[in-house]
N, C-alpha and C positions, 0 to 999 in steps of 0.2 A: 439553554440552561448551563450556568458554568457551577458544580459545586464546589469549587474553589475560590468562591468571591470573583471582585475584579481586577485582580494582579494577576497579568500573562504570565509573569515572573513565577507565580506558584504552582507552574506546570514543570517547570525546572528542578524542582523539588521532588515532587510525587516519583515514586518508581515506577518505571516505566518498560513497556515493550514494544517495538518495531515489529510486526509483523509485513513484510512485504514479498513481493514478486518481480522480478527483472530480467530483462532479456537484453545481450548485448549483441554482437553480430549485427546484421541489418538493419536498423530503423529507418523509418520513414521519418523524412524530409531530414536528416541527419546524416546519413550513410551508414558505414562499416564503424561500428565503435565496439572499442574492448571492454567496457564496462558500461552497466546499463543506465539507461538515465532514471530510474527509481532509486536503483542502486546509489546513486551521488547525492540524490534528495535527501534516502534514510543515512547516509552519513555522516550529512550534514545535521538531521535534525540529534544523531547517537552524541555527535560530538558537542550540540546546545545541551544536551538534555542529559547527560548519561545515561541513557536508554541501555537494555537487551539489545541485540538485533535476534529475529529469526525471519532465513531465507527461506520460503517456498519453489523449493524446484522440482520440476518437471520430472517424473519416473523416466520416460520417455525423452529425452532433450527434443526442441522447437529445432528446426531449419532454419540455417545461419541467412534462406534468401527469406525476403519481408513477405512478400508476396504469398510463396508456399507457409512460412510460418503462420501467418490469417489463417490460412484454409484449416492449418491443421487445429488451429484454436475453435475454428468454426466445429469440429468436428467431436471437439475432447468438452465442448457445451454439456455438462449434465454429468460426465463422466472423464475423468481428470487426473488421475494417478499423480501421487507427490510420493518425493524419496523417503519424505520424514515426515509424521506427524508433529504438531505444534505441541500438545501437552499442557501440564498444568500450566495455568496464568496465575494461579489463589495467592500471588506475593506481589502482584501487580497492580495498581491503583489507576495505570492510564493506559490504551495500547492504542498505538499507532498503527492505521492500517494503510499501507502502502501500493499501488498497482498502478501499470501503464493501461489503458484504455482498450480494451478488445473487446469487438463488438457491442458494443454500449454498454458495456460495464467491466468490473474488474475482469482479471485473467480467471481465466475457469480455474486454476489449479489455486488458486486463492477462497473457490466456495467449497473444493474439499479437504482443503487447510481450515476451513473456521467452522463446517456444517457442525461439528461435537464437540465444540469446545461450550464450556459454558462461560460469558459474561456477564454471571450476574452480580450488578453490583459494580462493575469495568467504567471507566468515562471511556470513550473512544471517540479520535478526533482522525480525517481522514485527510491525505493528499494523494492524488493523481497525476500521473504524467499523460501528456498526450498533445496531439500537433491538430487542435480544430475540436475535439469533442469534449471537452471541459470535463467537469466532473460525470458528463453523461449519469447512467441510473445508478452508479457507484453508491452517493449516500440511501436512497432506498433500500438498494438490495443491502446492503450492511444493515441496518436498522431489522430487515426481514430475516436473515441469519444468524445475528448477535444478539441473541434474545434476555432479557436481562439488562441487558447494558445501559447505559446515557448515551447518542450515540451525538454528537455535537453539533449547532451547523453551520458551523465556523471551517468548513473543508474547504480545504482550496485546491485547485490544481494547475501545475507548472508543463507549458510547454518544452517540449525534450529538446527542442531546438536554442531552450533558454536555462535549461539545468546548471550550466559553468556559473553562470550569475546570478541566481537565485538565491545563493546562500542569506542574502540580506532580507528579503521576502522570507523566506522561511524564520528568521531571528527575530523579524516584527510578529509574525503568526502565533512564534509557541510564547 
């Protein structure tokens, strides 16, 4: 369902919000990088779009090794501490939901950034980062937490091993 007709173009328009999650340090099949590969998508898409951003970070910071950071993601499943609440959206007509792939779906600190917020009324269009599991249950579970919302399904998701090049991917999408 796009309620904007079918000009991509009219997503450039609407006021919009980024909501995403990113982790730089370690990644898999990437190495040591200082900025995350979510992180370079939602920039790309702030700077098509004039979007908000807002970052979801960790109360807790991840472990800069890949390895131990999983585990601790396995562990923060259900219970998720963020430094900041997300807050009103009611001036937002589109939000962009943002995460690299843990555990077959977004990052845990991403379902206690969205569980209270309400979208009713929201279009929401999703992108993923991840090296092999695509958008895994990412548009599900959004659709099950973003209650209210349009939730689109036109998501795509960018390999972090392809983020530097993706900008032109992301400029045909929005």
């Amino acid at each position: 369902m796009n309620w904007f007709g079918d000009k991509k173009e009219s997503y450039k328009d609407k006021k919009s919000l980024i909501i995403y999650f990113s982790r730089a340090d370690e990644n898999y099949a990437v190495g040591y990088i200082d900025k995350g590969n979510t992180e370079i998508i939602a920039e790309y898409v702030q700077e098509l779009t004039n979007a908000d951003m807002f970052k979801v970070e960790p109360l807790v910071p991840y472990s800069k090794d890949y390895m131990t950071c999983i585990e601790e993601a396995k562990h923060r499943i259900g219970n998720a501490p963020i430094k900041e609440e997300i807050g009103d959206i009611s001036l937002y007509d589109v939000i962009y939901i943002m995460s690299p792939i843990y555990w077959g779906t977004y990052a845990p600190e991403m379902e206690t950034a969205l569980k209270d917020v309400d979208f009713t009324g929201k279009t929401i269009r999703i992108i993923t980062t991840h090296e092999g599991s695509g958008l895994a249950n990412v548009p599900n579970d959004v659709k099950k937490i973003c209650k209210g919302a349009v939730v689109l399904d036109d998501a795509i998701a960018i390999r972090g091993s392809q983020v530097n090049s993706a900008k032109g991917k992301i400029e045909s999408w929005i």
